[in-house]
Residue frames relative to the residue before (quaternion, step in Angstrom):
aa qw qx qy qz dx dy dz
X 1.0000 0.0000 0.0000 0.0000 0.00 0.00 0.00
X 0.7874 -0.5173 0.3068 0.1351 3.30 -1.47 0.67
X 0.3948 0.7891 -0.4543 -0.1224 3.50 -0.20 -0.38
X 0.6953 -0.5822 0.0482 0.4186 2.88 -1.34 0.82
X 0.7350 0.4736 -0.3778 0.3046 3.53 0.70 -0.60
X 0.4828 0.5757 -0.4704 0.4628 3.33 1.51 0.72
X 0.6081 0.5909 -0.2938 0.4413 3.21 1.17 -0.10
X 0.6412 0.5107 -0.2647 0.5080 3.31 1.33 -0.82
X 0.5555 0.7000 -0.2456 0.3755 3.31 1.18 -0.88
X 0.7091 0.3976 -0.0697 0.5781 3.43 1.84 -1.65
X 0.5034 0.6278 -0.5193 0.2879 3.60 0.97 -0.28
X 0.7643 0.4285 -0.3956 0.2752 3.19 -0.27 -0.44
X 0.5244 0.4469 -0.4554 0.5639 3.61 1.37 -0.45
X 0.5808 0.6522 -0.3634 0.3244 3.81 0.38 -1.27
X 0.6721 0.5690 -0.2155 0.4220 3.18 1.04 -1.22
X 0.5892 0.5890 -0.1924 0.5186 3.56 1.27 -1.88
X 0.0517 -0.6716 0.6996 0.2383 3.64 0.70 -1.68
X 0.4517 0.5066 -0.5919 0.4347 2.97 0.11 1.37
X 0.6821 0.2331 -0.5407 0.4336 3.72 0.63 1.65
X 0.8592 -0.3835 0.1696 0.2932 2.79 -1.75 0.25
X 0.6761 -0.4107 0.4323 0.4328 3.63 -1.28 0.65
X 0.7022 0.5260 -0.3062 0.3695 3.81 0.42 -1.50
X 0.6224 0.6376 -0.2176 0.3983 3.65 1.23 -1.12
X 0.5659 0.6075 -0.2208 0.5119 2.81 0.90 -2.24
X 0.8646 0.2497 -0.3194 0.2967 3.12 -0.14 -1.17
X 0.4587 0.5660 -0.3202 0.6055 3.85 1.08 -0.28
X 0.5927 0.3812 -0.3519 0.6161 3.89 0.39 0.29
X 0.6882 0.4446 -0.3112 0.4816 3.52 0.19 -1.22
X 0.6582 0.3772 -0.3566 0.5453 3.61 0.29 -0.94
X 0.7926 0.3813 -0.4131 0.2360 3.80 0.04 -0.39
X 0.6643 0.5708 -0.2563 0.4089 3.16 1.60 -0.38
X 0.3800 0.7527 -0.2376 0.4823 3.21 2.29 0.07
X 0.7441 0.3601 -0.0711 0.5582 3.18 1.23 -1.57
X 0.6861 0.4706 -0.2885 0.4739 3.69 1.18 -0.75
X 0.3385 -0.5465 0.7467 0.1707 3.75 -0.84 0.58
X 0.8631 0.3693 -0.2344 0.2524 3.26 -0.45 -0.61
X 0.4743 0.6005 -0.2195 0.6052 3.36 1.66 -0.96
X 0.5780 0.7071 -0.2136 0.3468 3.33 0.68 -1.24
X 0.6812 0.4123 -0.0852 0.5990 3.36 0.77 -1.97
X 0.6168 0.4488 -0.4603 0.4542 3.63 0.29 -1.08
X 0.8453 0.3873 -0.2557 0.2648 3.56 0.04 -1.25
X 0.4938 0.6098 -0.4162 0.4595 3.62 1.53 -0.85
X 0.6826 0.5511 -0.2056 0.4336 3.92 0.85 -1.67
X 0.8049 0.1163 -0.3190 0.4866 3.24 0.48 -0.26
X 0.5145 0.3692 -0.5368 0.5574 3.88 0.49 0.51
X 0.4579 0.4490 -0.5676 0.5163 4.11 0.61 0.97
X 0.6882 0.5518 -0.2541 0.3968 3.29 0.73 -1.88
X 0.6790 0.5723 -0.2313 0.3974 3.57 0.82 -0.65
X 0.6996 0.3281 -0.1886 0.6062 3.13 0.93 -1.17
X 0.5174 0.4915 -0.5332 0.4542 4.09 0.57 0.22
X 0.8925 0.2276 -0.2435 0.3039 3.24 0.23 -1.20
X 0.6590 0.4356 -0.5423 0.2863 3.54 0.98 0.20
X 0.4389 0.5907 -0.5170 0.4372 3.45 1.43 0.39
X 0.5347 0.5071 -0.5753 0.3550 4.32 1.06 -0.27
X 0.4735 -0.5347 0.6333 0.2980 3.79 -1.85 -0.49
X 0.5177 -0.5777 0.4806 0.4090 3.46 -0.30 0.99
X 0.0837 -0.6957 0.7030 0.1215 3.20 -1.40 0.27
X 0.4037 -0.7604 0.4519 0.2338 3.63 -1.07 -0.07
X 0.2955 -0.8188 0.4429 0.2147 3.67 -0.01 0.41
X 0.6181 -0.4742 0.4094 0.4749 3.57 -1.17 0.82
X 0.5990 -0.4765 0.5387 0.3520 3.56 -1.61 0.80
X 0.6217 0.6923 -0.2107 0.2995 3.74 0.85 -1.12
X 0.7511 0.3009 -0.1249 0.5742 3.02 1.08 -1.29
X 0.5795 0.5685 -0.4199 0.4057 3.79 1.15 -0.17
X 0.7257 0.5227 -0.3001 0.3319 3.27 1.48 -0.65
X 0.6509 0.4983 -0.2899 0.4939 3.47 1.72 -0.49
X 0.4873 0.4494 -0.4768 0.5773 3.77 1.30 0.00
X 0.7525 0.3835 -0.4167 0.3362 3.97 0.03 -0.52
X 0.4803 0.6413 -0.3807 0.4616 3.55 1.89 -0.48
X 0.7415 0.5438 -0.1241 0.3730 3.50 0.67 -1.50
X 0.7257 0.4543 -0.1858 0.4821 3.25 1.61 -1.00
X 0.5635 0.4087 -0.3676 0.6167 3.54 1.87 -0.01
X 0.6632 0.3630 -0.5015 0.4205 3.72 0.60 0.22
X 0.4842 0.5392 -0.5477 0.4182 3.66 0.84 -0.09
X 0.6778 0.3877 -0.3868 0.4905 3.82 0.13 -1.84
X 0.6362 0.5470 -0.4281 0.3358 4.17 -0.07 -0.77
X 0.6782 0.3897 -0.3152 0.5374 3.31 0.71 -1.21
X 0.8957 0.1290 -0.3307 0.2679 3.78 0.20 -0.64
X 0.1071 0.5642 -0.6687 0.4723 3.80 1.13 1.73
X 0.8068 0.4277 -0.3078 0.2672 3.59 -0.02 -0.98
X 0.6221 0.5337 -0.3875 0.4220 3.61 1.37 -0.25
């Protein structure tokens, strides 16, 4: 049997459908029985289909430069632990 964090583990192929029938079908039954699993997967196969339906958009030069600042002090700080 399933559990959920096997399931989370498979979502993202599950989603793609890029596993097997035998899986697939072992997912499907868990997301039958799981409320929760359920929501996770329904929300983000929404979340998907919204945004590849958005138009790219470009962000200020500004704000690309303090997310790439912030995102090398995150990975830096956690090399150092």
């Amino acid at each position: 049997m399933l559990t959920c964090k096997d399931f989370l583990g498979e979502l993202s192929d599950y989603l793609d459908e890029t596993i097997d029938a035998e899986l697939r079908a072992k997912l499907e039954r868990h997301i039958t029985e799981c409320p929760n699993c359920w929501v996770i997967a329904d929300t983000t196969r929404k979340t998907i289909k919204i945004y590849k339906g958005m138009e790219s958009c470009s962000i200020p030069a500004d704000v690309e430069s303090r997310l790439m600042a912030a995102l090398e002090k995150k990975i830096a700080a956690k090399q150092q632990k």
